[in-house]
N, C-alpha and C positions, 0 to 999 in steps of 0.2 A: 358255260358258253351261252345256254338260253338267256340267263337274268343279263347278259352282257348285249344280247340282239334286242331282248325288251326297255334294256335302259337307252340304249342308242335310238332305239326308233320312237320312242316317247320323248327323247330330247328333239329329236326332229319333228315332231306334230306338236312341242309344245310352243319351241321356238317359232314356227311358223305360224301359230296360231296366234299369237302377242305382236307376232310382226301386223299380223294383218290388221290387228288395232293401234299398232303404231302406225301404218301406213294410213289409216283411214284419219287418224285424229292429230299427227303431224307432217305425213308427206300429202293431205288434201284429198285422200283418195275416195272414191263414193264409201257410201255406207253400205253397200253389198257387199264390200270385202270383210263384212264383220261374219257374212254366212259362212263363208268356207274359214274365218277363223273360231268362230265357235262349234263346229263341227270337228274343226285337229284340235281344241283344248277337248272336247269330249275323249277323241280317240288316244291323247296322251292320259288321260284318268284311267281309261283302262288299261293299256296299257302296262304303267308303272303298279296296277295290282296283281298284275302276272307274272314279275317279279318273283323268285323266289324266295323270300325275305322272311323272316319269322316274324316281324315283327312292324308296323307302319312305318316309325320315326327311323329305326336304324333304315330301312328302306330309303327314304326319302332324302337321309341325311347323306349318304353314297351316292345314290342320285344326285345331289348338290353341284357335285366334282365333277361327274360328266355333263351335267347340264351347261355347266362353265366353260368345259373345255368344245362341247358343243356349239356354244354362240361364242367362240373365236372363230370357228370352225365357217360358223356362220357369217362371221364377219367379215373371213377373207375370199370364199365362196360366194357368196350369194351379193353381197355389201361393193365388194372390190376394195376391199380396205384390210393391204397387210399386215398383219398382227404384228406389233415391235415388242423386241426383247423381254417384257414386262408383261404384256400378252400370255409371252408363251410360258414363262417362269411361274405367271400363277398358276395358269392352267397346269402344269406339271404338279406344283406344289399341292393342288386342288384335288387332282386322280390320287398322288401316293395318299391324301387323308380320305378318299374313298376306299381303297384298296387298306387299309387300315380298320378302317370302319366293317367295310364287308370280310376280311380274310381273318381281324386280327383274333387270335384266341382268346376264347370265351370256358366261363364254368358253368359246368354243367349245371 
């Protein structure tokens, strides 16, 4: 349940931080928006090492799936832009190969 609260909420400060340099360098926005978006990539690095992960890569590569299904998430929240069928299917397809990744059995 913790690596599940720390992957969520690092997918929200990462997303939000990359927006803010999307906003600044395609939707025109000042270049102050780059402060509070390098402050949420800081706080998504830490974050995602809170993780309880053995290991970086298997970490980051499960993180993938939620980060995905997070910026749909984000797309139809924050954006106004409903996610179509396609959307939602990868994002599905994306969590089972995290949930794979994180749950599947390993040798010891």
């Amino acid at each position: 349940m913790t690596s599940s609260f720390f992957y969520a909420a690092a997918a929200v400060a990462e997303i939000a931080g990359c927006f803010a340099f999307w906003a600044w360098l395609r939707l025109d926005r000042s270049a102050w928006w780059l402060l509070p978006g390098t402050l949420s990539l800081i706080v998504f690095a830490v974050l995602l090492t809170r993780v309880d992960g053995g290991f970086a890569g298997r970490t980051y590569a499960a993180y993938g799936g939620v980060y995905i299904v997070a910026s749909v998430l984000w797309l139809w929240l924050i954006e106004s832009r409903t996610p179509d069928r396609w959307d939602v299917l990868g994002g599905a397809i994306c969590l089972v190969g995290a949930a794979i990744i994180l749950w599947g059995p390993r040798q010891a």
